[in-house]
Backbone as CSV, one residue per row, in Angstrom:
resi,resn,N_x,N_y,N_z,CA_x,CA_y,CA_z,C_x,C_y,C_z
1,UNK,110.012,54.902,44.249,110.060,56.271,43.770,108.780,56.631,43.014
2,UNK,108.055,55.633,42.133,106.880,55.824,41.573,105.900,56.230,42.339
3,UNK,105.212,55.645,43.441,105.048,55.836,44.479,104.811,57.275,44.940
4,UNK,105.495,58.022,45.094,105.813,59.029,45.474,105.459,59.995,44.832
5,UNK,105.108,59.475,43.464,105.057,60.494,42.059,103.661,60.783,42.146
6,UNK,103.101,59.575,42.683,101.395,58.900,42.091,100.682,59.388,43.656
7,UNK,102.062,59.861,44.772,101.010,60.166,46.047,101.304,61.626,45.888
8,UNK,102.235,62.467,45.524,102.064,63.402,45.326,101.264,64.025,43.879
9,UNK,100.688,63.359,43.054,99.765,63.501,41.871,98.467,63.520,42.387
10,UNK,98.064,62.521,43.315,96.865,62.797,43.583,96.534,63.968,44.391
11,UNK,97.753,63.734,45.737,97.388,65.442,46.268,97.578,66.209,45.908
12,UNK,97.849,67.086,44.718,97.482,68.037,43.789,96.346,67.912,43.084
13,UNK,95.963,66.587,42.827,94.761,66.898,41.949,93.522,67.057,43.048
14,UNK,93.749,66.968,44.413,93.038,66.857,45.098,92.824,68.556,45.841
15,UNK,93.973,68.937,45.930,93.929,70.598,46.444,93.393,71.626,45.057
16,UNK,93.735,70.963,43.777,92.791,71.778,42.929,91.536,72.011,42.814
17,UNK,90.734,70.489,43.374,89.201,70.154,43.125,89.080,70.837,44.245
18,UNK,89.600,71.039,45.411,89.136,72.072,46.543,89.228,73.554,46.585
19,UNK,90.431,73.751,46.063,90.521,75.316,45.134,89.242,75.752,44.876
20,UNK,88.732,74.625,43.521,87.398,74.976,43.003,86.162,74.686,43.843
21,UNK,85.922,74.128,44.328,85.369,73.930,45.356,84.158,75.004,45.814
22,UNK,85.563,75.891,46.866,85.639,76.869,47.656,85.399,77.555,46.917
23,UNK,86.560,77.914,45.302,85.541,79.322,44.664,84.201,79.399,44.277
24,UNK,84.157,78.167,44.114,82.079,78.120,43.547,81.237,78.329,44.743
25,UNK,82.040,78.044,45.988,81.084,78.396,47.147,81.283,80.150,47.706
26,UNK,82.088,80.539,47.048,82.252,81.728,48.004,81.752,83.107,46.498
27,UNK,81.666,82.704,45.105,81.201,83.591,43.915,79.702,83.114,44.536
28,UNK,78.964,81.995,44.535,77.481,81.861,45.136,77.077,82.854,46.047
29,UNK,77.904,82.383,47.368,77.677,83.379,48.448,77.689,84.818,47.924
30,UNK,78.589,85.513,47.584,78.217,86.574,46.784,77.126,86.762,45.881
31,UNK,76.871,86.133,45.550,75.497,86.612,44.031,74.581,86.471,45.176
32,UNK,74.706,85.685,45.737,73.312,85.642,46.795,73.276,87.147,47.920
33,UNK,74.134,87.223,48.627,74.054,88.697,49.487,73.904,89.609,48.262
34,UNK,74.486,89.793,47.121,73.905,90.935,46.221,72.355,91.014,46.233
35,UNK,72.352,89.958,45.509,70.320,89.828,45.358,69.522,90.250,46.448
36,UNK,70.321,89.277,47.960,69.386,89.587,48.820,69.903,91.406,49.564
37,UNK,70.639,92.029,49.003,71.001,93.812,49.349,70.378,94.201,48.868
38,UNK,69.957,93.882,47.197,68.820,94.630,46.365,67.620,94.926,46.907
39,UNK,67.620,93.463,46.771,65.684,93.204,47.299,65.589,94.204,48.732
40,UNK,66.319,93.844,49.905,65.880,95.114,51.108,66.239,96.641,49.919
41,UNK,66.918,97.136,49.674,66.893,98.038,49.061,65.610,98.275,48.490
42,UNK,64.965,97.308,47.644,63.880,97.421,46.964,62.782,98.148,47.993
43,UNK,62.989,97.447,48.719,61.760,97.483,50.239,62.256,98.747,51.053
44,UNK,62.953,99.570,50.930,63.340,100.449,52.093,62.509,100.976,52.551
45,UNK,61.795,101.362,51.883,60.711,102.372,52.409,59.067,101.992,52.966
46,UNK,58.994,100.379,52.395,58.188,99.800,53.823,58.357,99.267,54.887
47,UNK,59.623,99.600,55.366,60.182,99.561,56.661,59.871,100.901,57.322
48,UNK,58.981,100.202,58.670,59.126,101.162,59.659,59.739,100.791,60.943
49,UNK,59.931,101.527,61.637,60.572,101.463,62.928,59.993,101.549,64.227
């Protein structure tokens, strides 16, 4: 029965560290497409076509 306690303990502590994981990868991804929307923004107007 212990066993059981200690395999379901780790897979929770294991779907949390991936929880976090994923949010630190997907708030990054965001700050990064912001910055890089600015910056073309910055530039709009030495774009020609």
């Amino acid at each position: 029965m212990e066993k059981a306690y200690t395999t379901m303990k780790s897979s929770g502590v294991g779907s949390i560290v991936i929880g976090i994981v994923i949010l630190t990868v997907g708030v990054t991804a965001g700050i990064l497409s912001i910055v890089s929307g600015a910056c073309l923004l910055k530039h709009k107007k030495e774009i020609t076509f």
